[in-house]
C-alpha positions as CSV (number, residue, x, y, z in Angstrom):
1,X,30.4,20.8,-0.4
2,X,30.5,18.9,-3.6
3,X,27.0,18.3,-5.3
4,X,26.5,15.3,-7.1
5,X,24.2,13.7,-9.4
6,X,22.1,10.9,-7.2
7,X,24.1,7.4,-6.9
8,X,24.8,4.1,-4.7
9,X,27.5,5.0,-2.1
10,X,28.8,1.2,-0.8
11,X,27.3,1.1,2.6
12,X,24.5,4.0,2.1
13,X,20.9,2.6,2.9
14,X,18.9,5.3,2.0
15,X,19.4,5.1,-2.4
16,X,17.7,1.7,-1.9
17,X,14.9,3.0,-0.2
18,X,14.3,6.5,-0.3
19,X,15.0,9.4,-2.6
20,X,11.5,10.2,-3.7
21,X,11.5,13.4,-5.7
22,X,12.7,16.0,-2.9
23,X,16.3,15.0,-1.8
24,X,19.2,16.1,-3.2
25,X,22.5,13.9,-3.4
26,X,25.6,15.5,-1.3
27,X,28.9,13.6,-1.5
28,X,31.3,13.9,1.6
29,X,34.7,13.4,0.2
30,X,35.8,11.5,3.5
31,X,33.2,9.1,4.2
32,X,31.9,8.5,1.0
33,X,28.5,8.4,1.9
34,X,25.6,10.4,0.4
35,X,23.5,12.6,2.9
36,X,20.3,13.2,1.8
37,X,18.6,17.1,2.7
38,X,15.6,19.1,1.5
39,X,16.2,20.9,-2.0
40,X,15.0,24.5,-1.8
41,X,12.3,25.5,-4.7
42,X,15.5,26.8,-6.6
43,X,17.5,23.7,-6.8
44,X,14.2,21.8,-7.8
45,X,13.9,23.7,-10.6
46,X,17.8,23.2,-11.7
47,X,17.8,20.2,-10.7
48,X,14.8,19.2,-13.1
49,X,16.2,20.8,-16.1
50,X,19.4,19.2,-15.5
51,X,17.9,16.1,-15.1
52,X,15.7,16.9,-18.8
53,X,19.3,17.6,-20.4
54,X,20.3,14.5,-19.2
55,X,17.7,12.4,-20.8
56,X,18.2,14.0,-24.0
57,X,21.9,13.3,-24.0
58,X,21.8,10.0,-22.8
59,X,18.3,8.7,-25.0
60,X,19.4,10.8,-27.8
61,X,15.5,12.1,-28.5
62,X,14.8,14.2,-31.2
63,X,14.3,18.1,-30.4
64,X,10.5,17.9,-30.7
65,X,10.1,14.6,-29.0
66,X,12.0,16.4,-26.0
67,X,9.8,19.4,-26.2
68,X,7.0,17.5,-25.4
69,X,8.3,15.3,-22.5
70,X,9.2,18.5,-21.3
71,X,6.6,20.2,-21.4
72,X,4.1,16.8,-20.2
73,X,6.5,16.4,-17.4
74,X,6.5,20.0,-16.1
75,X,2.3,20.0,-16.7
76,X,2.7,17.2,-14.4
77,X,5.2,18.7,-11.7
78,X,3.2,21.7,-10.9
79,X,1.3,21.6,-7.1
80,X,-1.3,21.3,-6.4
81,X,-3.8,24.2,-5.4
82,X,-5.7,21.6,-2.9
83,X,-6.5,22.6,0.2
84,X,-4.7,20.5,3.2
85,X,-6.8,18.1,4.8
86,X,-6.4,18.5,9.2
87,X,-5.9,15.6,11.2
88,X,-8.5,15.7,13.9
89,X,-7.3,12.7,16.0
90,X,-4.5,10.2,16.3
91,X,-3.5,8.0,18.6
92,X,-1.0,5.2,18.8
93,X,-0.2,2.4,21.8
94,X,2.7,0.2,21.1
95,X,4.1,-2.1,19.7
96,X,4.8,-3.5,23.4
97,X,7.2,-6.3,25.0
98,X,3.4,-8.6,24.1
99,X,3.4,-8.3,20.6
100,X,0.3,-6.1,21.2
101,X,-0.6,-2.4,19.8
102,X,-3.9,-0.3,19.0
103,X,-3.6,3.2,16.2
104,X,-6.2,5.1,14.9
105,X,-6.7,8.5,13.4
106,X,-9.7,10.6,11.8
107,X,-9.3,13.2,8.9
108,X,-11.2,16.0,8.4
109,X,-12.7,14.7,5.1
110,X,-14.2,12.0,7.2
111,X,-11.8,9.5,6.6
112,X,-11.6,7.3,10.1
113,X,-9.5,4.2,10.6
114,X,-8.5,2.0,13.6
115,X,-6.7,-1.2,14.3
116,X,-5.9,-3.4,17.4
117,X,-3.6,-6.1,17.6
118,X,-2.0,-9.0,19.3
119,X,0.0,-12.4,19.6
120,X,-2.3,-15.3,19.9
121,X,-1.1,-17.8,22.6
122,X,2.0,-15.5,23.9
123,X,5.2,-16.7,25.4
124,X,4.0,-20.6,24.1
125,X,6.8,-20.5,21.5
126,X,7.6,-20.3,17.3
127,X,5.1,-21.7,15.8
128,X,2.2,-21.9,18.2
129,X,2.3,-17.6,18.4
130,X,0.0,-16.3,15.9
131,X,-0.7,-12.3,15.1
132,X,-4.2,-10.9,14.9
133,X,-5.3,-7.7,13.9
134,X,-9.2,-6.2,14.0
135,X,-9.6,-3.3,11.8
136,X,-12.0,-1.1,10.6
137,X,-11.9,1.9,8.4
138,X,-14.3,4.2,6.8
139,X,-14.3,7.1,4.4
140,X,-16.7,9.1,2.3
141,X,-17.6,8.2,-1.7
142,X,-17.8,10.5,-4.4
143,X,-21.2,9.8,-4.2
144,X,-21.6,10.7,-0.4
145,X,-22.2,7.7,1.2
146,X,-20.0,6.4,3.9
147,X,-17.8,3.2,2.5
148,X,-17.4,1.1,6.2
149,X,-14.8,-2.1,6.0
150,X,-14.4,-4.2,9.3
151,X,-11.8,-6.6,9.1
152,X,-10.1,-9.3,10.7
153,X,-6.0,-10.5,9.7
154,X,-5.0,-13.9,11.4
155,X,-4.2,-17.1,10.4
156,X,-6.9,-17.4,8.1
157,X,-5.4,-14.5,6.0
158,X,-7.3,-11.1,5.8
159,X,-11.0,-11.0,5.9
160,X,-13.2,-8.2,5.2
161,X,-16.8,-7.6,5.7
162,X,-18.6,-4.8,4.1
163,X,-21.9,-3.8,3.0
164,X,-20.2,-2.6,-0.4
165,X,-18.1,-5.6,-0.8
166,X,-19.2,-7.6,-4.3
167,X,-21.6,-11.1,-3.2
168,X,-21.9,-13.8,-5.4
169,X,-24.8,-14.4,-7.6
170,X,-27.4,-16.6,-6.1
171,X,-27.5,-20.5,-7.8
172,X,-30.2,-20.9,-10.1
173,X,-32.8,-23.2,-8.5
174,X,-32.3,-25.8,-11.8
175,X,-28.5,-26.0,-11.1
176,X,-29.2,-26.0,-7.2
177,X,-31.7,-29.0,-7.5
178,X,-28.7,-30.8,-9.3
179,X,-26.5,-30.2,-6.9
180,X,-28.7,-31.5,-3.9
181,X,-29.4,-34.6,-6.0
182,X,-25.9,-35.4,-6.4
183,X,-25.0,-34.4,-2.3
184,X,-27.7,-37.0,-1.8
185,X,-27.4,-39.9,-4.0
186,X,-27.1,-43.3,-2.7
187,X,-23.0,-44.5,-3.5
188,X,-22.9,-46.6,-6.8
189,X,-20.2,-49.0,-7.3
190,X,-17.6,-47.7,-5.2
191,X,-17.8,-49.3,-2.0
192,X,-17.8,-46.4,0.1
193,X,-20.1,-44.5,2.0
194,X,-20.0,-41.3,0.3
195,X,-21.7,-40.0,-3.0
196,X,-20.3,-41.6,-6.0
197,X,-19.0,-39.1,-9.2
198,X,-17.1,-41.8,-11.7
């Protein structure tokens, strides 16, 4: 087993995607791919401070400067002491032959979320299939009220409805009496039938 510093391989998906903070780069000589696998607390650790020396060779910080990224970065690294949140429910249908498909879970910190799915106009051909999705999710503020979105993804784009969405402000009456008056005005030199602005 060689161990090797985290690079491309020609032909290894997983460097373009993955490789989030817990894989460890191994080498195989004959393939030349990279196989990713779970570091052990150990190698973490090693690997961090390599990676620190690594930065201070290549950036060519001053002592003090790498001090502190040091010691910011490992302020940062340390876990967490929260406790784990259970997954009371999940449940998942699909994707099927129809384009169709339902999920939806519910936490233990009231967080509740659910979505359906399906092709509009199925087995009509590209261009006239169209995917919809009805949503709805809900979870618990900070200041205990329960945030509810209901939703709706199609055609149209993504529309959400919610009591704790933002609304706009309602017209003045002035500037809404202005409005009306221009809907309604008679045309004025244009010929046409509708309201004239020029």
């Amino acid at each position: 087993m060689i161990w090797s510093r985290l690079r491309e391989y020609p032909g290894c998906g997983l460097h373009k995607t993955a490789h989030c903070g817990v894989l460890w780069g191994m080498s195989k000589p004959r393939s030349g791919r990279c196989v990713a696998k779970k570091k052990k607390k150990k190698e973490q650790l090693i690997f961090i401070f390599l990676s620190y020396l690594y930065i201070y060779h290549q950036l060519y910080i001053s002592p003090i400067a790498f001090s502190v990224l040091v010691l910011a970065l490992g302020i940062q690294a340390k876990p967490n002491a929260e406790t784990v949140i259970p997954i009371l429910r999940y449940e998942s249908d699909g994707p099927n032959v129809d384009g169709s498909y339902k999920w939806l879970y519910e936490t233990g910190n009231q967080i509740n979320a659910e979505e359906a799915g399906y092709v509009k106009n199925f087995g009509k051909g590209e261009g006239q299939e169209e995917q919809v999705a009805n949503g709805k999710f809900s979870y618990k503020a900070p200041d205990g009220s329960i945030i509810t979105l209901q939703y709706v993804a199609d055609a149209n784009g993504f529309q959400p409805k919610g009591d704790h969405l933002p609304t706009p402000p309602p017209i003045p009456p002035a500037i809404q009496k202005a409005l009306d008056l221009i809907k309604n005005a008679p045309a004025k030199r244009s010929g046409g039938t509708g309201p004239y602005y020029g």
